[in-house]
FIBA-497692 format. One record per residue (C-alpha): x, y, z. Coordinates in steps of 0.2 Angstrom, whole numbers, plus 2048, in hexadecimal, padded with zeros to 3 digits. Layout:
<atoms>
+------+-------+-----+
: east : north :  up :
+------+-------+-----+
:    X :     Y :   Z :
...
+------+-------+-----+
</atoms>
This chain:
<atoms>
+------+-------+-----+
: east : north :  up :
+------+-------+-----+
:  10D :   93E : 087 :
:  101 :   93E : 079 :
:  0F3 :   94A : 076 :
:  0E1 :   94A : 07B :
:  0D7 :   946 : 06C :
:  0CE :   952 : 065 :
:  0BC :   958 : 065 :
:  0B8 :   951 : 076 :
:  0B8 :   95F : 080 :
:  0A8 :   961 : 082 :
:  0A3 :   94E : 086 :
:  099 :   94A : 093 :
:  0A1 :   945 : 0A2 :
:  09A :   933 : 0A4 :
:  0A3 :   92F : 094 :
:  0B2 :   93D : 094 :
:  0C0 :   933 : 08D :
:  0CD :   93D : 095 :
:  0C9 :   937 : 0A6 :
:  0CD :   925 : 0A2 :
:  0E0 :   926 : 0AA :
:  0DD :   934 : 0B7 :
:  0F0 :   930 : 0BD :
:  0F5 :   933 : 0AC :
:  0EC :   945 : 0AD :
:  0F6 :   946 : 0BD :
:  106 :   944 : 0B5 :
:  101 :   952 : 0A7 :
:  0FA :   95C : 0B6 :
:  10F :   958 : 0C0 :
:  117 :   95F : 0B0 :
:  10D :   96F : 0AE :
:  110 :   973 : 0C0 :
:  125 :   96F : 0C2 :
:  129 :   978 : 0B0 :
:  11C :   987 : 0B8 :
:  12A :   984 : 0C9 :
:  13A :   986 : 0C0 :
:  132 :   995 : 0B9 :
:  12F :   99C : 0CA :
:  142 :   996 : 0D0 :
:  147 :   9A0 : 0C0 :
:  13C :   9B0 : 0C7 :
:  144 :   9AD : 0DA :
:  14E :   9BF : 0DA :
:  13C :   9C5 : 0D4 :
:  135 :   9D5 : 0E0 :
:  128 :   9DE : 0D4 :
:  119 :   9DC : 0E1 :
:  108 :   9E3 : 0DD :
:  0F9 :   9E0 : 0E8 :
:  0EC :   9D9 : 0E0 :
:  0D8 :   9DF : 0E3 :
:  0D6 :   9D1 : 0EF :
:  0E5 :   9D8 : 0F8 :
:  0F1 :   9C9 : 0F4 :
:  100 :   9CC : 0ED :
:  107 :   9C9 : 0DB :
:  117 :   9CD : 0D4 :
:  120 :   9C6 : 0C1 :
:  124 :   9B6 : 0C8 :
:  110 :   9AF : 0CB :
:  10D :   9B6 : 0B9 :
:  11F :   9AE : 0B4 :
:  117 :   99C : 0BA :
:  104 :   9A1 : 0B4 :
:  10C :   9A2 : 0A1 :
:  118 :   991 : 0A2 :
:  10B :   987 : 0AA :
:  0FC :   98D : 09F :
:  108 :   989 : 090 :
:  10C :   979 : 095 :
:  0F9 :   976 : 099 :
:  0F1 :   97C : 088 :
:  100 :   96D : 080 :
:  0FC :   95F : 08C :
:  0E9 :   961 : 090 :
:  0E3 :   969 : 081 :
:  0D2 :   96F : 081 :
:  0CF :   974 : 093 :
:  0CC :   985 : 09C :
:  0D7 :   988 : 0A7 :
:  0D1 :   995 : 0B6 :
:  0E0 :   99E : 0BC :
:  0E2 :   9A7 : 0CD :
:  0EC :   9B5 : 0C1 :
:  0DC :   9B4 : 0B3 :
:  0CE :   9AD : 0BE :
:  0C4 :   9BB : 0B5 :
:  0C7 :   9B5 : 0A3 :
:  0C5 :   9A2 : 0A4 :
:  0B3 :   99B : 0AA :
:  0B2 :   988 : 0B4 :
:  0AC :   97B : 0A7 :
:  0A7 :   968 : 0AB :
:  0B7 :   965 : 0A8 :
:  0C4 :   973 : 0AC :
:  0D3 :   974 : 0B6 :
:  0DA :   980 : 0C6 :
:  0E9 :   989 : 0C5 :
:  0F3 :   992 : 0D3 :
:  105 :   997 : 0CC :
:  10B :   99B : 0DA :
:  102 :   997 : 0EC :
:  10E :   9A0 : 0F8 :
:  110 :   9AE : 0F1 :
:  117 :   9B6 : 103 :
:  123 :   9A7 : 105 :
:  12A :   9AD : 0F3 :
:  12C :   9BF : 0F9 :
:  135 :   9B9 : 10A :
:  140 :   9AD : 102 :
:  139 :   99F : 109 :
:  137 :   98D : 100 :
:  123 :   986 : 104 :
:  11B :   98E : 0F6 :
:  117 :   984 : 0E6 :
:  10D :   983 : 0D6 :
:  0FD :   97D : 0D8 :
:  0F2 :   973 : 0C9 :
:  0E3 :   969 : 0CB :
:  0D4 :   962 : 0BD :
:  0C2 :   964 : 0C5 :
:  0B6 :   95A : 0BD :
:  0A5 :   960 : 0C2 :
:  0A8 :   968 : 0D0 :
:  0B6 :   95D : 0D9 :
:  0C9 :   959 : 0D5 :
:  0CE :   94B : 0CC :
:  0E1 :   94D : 0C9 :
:  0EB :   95A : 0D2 :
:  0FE :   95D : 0D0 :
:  109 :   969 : 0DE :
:  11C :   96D : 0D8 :
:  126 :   974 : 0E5 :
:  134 :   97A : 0DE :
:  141 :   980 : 0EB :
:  140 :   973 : 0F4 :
:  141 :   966 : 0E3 :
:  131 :   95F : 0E8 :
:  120 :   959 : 0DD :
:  110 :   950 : 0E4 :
:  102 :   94C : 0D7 :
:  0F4 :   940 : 0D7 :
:  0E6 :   937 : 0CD :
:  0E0 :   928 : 0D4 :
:  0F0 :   924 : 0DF :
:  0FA :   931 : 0E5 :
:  10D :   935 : 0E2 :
:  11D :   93E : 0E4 :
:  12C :   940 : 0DC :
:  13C :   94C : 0DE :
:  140 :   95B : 0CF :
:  150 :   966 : 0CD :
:  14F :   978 : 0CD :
:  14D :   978 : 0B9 :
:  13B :   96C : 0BC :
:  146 :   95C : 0B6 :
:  140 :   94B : 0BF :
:  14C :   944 : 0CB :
:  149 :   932 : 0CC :
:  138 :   928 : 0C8 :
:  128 :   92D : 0D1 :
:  124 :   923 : 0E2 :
:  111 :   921 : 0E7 :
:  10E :   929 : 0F7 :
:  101 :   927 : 107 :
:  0FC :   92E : 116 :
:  103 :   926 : 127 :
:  0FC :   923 : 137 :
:  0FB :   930 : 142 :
:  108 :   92F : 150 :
:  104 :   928 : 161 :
:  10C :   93A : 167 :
:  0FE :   942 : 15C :
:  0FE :   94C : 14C :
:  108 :   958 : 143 :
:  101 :   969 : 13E :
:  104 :   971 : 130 :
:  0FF :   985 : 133 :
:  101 :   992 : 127 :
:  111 :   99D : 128 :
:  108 :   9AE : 125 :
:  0F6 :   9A9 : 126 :
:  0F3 :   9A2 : 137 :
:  0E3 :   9A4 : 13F :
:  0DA :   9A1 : 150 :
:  0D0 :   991 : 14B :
:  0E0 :   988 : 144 :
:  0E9 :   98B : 156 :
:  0D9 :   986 : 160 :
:  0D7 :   974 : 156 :
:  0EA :   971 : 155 :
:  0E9 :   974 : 16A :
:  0DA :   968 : 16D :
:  0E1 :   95B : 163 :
:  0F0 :   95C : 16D :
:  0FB :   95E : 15D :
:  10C :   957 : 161 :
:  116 :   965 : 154 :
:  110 :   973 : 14B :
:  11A :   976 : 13B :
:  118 :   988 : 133 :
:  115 :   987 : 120 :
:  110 :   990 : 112 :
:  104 :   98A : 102 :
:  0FE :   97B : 0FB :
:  110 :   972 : 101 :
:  103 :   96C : 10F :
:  0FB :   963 : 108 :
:  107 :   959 : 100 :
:  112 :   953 : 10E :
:  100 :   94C : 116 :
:  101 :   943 : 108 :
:  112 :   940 : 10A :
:  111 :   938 : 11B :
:  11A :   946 : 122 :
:  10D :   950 : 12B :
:  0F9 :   94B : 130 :
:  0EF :   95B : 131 :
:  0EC :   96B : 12B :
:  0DF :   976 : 130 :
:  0DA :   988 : 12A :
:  0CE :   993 : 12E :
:  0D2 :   9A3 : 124 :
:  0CE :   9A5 : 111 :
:  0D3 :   99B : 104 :
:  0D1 :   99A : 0F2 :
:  0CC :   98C : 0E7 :
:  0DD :   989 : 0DD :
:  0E4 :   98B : 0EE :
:  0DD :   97A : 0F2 :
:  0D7 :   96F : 0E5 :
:  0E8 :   966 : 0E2 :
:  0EB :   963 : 0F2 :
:  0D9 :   95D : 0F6 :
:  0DD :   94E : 0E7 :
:  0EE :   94B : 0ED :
:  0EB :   948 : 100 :
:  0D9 :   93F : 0FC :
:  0E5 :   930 : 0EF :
:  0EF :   931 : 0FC :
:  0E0 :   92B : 109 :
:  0E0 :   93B : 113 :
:  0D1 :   946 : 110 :
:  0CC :   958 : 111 :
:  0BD :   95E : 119 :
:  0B4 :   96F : 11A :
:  0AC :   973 : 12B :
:  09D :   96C : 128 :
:  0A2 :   95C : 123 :
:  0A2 :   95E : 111 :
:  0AF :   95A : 104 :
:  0B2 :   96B : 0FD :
:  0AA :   96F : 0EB :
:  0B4 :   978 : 0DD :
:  0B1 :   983 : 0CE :
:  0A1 :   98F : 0D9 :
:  0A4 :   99E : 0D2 :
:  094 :   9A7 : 0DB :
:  0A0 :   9A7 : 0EA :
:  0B0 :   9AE : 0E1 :
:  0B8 :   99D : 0E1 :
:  0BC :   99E : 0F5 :
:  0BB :   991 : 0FF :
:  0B4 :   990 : 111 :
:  0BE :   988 : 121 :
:  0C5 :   976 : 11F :
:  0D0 :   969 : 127 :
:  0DC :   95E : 11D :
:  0E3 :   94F : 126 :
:  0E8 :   93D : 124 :
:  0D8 :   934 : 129 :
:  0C6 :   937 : 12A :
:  0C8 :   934 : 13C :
:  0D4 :   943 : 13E :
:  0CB :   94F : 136 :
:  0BA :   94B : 13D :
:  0C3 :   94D : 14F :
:  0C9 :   95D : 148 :
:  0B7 :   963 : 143 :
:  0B1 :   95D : 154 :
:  0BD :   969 : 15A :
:  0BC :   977 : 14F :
:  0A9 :   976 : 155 :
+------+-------+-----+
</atoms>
């Protein structure tokens, strides 16, 4: 891969050169996030948990992943802040800037389980435009420009085989699968997922989500509780190339880089159409 030239930074966005192969930025964007997995993989033993001011847990393994994947940012995209759920205080949202979650699952980590992932996304203004999500115990990578795709790692972040382009499928005459969150369920997820008369409802943890929507594996995701930014923002490019769409409760495509509201995001539905996830709004209402 060859570097971004320099000095452009800070060009307008109608004219940012570095936009002109968003599934090239993609590509950067997948590297980043499976070395930033294996480093997690390489952590998996790791215990050390501190609870955070916002009462969500870190331990060396999230700061493990931050390091590798900031490293292998400031060498692939030179020239862009990155905003950090480990430094969010440090780094502030540019015109161009990207989202980092090093590790989205944290919980999962701890309990051993294998849906938590590494999640990378470039905003430009205030809405993704590349996303990348490794997830590295189960040796699987989603990432996303224009077009979407997927494309299998070992537990070191190698690539296994060449990358295949990905879409959502049509939903099941039987009706959807769920995704809920493992250790984040709430009331309005379980109300929807009932009216819409969801056919299996698969627990799951992180950003994973999001990419098996993408996949073609699943067709809707819907949660009520609180979310953060770099939670989201790489799945919300992912399943979108894919043709899916994600949608806050208000029918809005959610909006990136808001600072004045700590980066959290309100309620949302991710799904595999339009059409699912405004019958999931209708139903959330």
């Amino acid at each position: 891969m060859t570097a971004f030239p320099p000095g452009t930074q800070d060009d307008g966005l109608s004219t940012e050169p570095r936009l002109a192969d968003r599934d090239d930025l993609a590509r950067r964007l997948a590297e980043a996030a499976r070395l930033a997995g294996a480093a997690l993989l390489a952590k998996r033993a790791a215990r050390d948990v501190t609870i955070k001011a916002d009462g969500s847990p870190v331990c060396s393994a999230d700061m493990a992943a931050d390091h590798t994947a900031k490293k292998a940012l400031a060498r692939l995209m030179p020239g862009i802040p990155v905003v950090s759920e480990e430094s969010v205080a440090d780094v502030a949202p540019a015109a161009l800037f990207i989202l980092l979650d090093p590790l989205d699952g944290t919980r999962e980590f701890l309990a051993g389980g294998d849906s938590y992932c590494v999640a990378i996304a470039l905003i430009q203004g205030d809405r993704p435009v590349a996303g990348a999500i490794a997830a590295p115990a189960t040796g699987r990578l989603w990432f996303a420009g224009v077009e979407a795709f997927a494309q299998q790692t070992s537990p070191d972040g190698a690539l296994l085989g060449p990358a295949r382009q990905i879409t959502v499928r049509r939903m099941p005459d039987e009706g959807p699968t769920t995704l809920v969150s493992r250790f984040h369920g709430d009331a309005l997820s379980d109300g929807v997922a009932h009216a819409l008369h969801s056919a299996n409802s698969r627990p799951m943890s992180s950003a994973v989500k999001f990419g098996l929507i993408a996949a073609g594996e699943a067709d809707l995701h819907i949660r009520g509780g609180q979310t953060m930014e770099w939670d989201i923002a790489a799945g919300d490019c992912i399943l979108c190339a894919a043709g899916g769409v994600v949608l806050t409760l208000d029918g809005q495509v959610p909006r990136y880089g808001r600072v004045e509201r700590g980066y959290r995001n309100p309620p949302f539905v991710a799904a595999s159409s339009e059409a699912l996830a405004r019958r999931a709004l209708a139903a959330a209402a």
